[in-house]
Each structure stands twice: as C-alpha cells, then as structure tokens.
C-alpha positions in Angstrom: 0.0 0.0 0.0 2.2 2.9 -1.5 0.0 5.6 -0.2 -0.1 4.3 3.7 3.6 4.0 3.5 4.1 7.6 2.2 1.8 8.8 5.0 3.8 6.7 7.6 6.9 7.4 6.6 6.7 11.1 5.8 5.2 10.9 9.9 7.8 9.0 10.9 10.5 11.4 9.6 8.9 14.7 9.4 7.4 14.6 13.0 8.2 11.8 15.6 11.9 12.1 14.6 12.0 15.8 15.0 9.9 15.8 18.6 12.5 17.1 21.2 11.7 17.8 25.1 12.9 21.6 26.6 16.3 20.5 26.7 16.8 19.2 23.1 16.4 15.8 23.8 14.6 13.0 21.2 15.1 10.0 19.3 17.0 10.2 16.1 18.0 7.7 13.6 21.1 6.6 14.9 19.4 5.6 18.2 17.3 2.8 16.1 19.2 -0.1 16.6 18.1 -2.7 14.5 16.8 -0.2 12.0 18.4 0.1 8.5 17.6 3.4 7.8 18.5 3.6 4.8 16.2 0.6 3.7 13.5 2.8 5.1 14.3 6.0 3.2 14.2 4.1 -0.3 11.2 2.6 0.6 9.9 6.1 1.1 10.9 7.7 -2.0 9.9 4.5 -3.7 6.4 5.2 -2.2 6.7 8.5 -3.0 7.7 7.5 -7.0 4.4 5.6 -7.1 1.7 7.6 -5.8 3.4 10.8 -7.4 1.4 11.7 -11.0 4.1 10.9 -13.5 3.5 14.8 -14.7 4.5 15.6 -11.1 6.5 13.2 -10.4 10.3 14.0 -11.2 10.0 17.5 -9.5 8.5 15.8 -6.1 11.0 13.2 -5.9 13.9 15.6 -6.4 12.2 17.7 -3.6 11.5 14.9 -1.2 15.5 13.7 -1.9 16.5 16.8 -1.2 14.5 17.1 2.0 16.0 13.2 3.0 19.6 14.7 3.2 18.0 16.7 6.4 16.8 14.0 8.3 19.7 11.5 8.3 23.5 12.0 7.7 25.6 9.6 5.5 25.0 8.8 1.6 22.8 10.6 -0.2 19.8 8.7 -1.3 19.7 7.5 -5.0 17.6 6.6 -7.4 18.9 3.0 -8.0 18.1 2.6 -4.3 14.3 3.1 -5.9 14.9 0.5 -8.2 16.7 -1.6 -6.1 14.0 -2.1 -3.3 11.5 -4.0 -5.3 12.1 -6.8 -7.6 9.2 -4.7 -9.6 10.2 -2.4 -12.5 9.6 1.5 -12.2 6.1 2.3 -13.5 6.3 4.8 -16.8 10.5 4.0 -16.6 11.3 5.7 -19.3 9.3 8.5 -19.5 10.6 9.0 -15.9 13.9 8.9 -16.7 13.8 11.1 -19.9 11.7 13.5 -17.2 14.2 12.8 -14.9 17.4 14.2 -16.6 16.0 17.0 -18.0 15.7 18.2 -14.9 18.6 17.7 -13.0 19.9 19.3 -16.3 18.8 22.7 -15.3 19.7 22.0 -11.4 22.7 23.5 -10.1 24.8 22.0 -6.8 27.1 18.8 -6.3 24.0 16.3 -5.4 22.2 17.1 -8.7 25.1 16.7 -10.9 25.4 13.2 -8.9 21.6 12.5 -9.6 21.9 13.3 -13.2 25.1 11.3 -14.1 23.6 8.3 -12.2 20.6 8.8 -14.5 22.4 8.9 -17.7 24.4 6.1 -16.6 21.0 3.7 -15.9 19.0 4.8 -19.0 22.1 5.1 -21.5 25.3 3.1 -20.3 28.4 3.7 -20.7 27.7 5.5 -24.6 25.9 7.9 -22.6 28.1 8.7 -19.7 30.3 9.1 -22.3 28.6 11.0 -24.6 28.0 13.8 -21.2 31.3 14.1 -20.5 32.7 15.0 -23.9 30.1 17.3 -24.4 30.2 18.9 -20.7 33.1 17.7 -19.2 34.6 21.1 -18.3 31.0 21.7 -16.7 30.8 18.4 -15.1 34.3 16.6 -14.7 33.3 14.0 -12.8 31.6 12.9 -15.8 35.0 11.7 -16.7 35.6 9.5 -13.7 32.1 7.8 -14.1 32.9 7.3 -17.9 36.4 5.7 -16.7 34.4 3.5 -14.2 32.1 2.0 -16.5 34.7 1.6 -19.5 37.4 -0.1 -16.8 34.1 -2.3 -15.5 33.8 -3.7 -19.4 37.6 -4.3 -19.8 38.3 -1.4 -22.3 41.3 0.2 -21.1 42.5 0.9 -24.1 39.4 3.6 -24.2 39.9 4.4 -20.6 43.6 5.6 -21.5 42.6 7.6 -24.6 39.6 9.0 -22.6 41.3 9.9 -19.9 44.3 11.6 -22.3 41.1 13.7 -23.8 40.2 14.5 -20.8 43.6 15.6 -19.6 43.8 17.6 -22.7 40.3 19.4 -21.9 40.1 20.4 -18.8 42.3 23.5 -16.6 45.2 22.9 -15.5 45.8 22.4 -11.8 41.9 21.8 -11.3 42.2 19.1 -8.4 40.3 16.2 -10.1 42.6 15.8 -12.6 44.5 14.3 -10.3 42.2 11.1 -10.1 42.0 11.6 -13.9 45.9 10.8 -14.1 45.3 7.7 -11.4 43.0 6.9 -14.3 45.3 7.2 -17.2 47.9 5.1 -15.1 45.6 2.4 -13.9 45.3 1.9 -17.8 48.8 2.7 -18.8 50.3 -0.1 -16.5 47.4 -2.8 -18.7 48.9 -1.8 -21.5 52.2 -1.5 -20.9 52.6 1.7 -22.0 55.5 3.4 -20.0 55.9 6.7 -21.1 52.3 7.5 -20.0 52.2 5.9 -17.1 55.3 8.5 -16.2 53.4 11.3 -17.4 50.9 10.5 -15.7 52.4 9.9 -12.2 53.8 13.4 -12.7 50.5 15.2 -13.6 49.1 13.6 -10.2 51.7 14.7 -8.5 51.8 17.7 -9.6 48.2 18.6 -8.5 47.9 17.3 -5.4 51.4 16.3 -4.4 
C-alpha cells in the first residue's frame, strides 16, 4: 500500500523524529538499533515515486530527496536505491527517466550533478556517460571519472587511456580532479604497458595534489 507507507513514513521522519523535550532531547536515527535506515528511506521515496502523478513526479521526488539529506546523515539517497527495493520495475520507466534528466539538467549543486550522471548512466550506459562528459566535461568533470568507471568495469582500457588523455587535454590545468584523472590514465597505462604514460601521468598527479 504505497499511499499508507508515504503517509507513515513522511510521519515517521517529518514529525516523531524531529519531537525534542525543553532541553533538546529526542530520538534520532542513529538511536534505532536494528533499523536500516536507509532501507527505510528508499522505501519512502519509492512510495513517493508511485503515488506521485508521473507529470509531477520527477519535480517531487527531487524535492523529497533533497529534504531526505536533512533528516539523516551519510549517503545521499539515489535513485537506483528506488529501483533496487523491489524486484518490480519502475512504472512509466522511461518516461521518468527522460523527465528525470532533464531536470537535473537545469539544477545546479554537487548532489544534482550526482543524480543526473547516475541517471544517464542507468537509462544510457556507458555510450551515454560518455557521450555527457565529452560534451560537458569542463562543466561536469566527474563525468569523466564515471565514464572511466564503467569503461574499466567492461575491460576497455584501451578507451579508458585515450579518454582519460582527452580529458587531460580538456580540462584546466591544476583543477584538483585531474589528479584522479591521471590515477585513471595510469591504472590503464600499467594494462597496457605503455611506460611513457604511465610516467606522465604519475607526474600530472603529482603535480596537482602532491
């Protein structure tokens, strides 16, 4: 019953966690011992996903993810944890996801940017993280890293090393992720042997955050 569980939920965490006596004192999450809270927050956004009008929908969740990060500390909620939950597919998926990153496109911050390569990545792959950061890498690096992830997951690190090259090549120098770039580049370069790079890439490390 998706509606009862958005109700309950949404109780749970908007009122009997926030009730404090005159001297501060309540329950929070960490007291619930034996509670995996963060089984119970993707149960609520799941709830949350399907009661929401799919016109509606995209904008809502965003907002109630937002408002998730201050209840409880650690991660931040995601939308595989949605999917994950229930062996049942997302309703209207890919709608939702089309929805979805368009968006997070037009959302600014760290935990948008994380939301919208995450959404790319599930509806697209690794052609579509790809495809994000070549187009917007110097506005979303970590693009990069995700792309490097995914390629290194399928055993291509022949394009992880002339990705991560590109990407060398692309974005300012001295910007601190570059550094995990180069780790990149020489994760690859030691595959396939290819010395030269791997020394250039030690140094560009280095040299960015010695």
């Amino acid at each position: 019953n998706f509606s009862l569980a958005r109700n309950a939920y949404q109780k749970l965490f908007e009122e009997a966690l926030q009730l404090e006596d005159d001297y501060g004192r309540g329950v929070r999450p960490e007291d619930l011992t034996g509670v995996d809270v963060g089984e119970s927050q993707a149960r609520y956004l799941r709830a949350v996903y399907e009661t929401e009008p799919p016109e509606t929908r995209p904008r809502t969740l965003l907002e109630r993810m937002q408002l998730t990060r201050t209840w409880f500390s650690g991660p931040r909620p995601m939308l595989n944890d949605l999917i994950q939950i229930s062996p049942a597919p997302l309703p209207d998926q890919d709608r939702f996801f089309a929805d979805w990153i368009a968006l997070l496109r037009k959302e600014k911050g760290d935990e948008a940017d994380a939301w919208l390569r995450e959404a790319i990545r599930l509806a697209h792959g690794t052609h579509g993280l790809g495809e994000l950061a070549l187009a917007e890498g110097r506005k979303r690096p970590r693009a990069y890293l995700d792309w490097f992830t995914a390629l290194k997951a399928e055993g291509k690190y022949r394009d992880v090393f002339a990705a991560a090259q590109t990407a060398l090549k692309t974005l300012p120098a001295k910007l601190p992720i570059r550094a995990a770039i180069a780790d990149h580049l020489c994760a690859a370069a030691t595959r396939l042997e290819e010395v030269e790079a791997l020394r250039a890439g030690r140094w560009e490390a280095f040299s960015v955050a010695p």
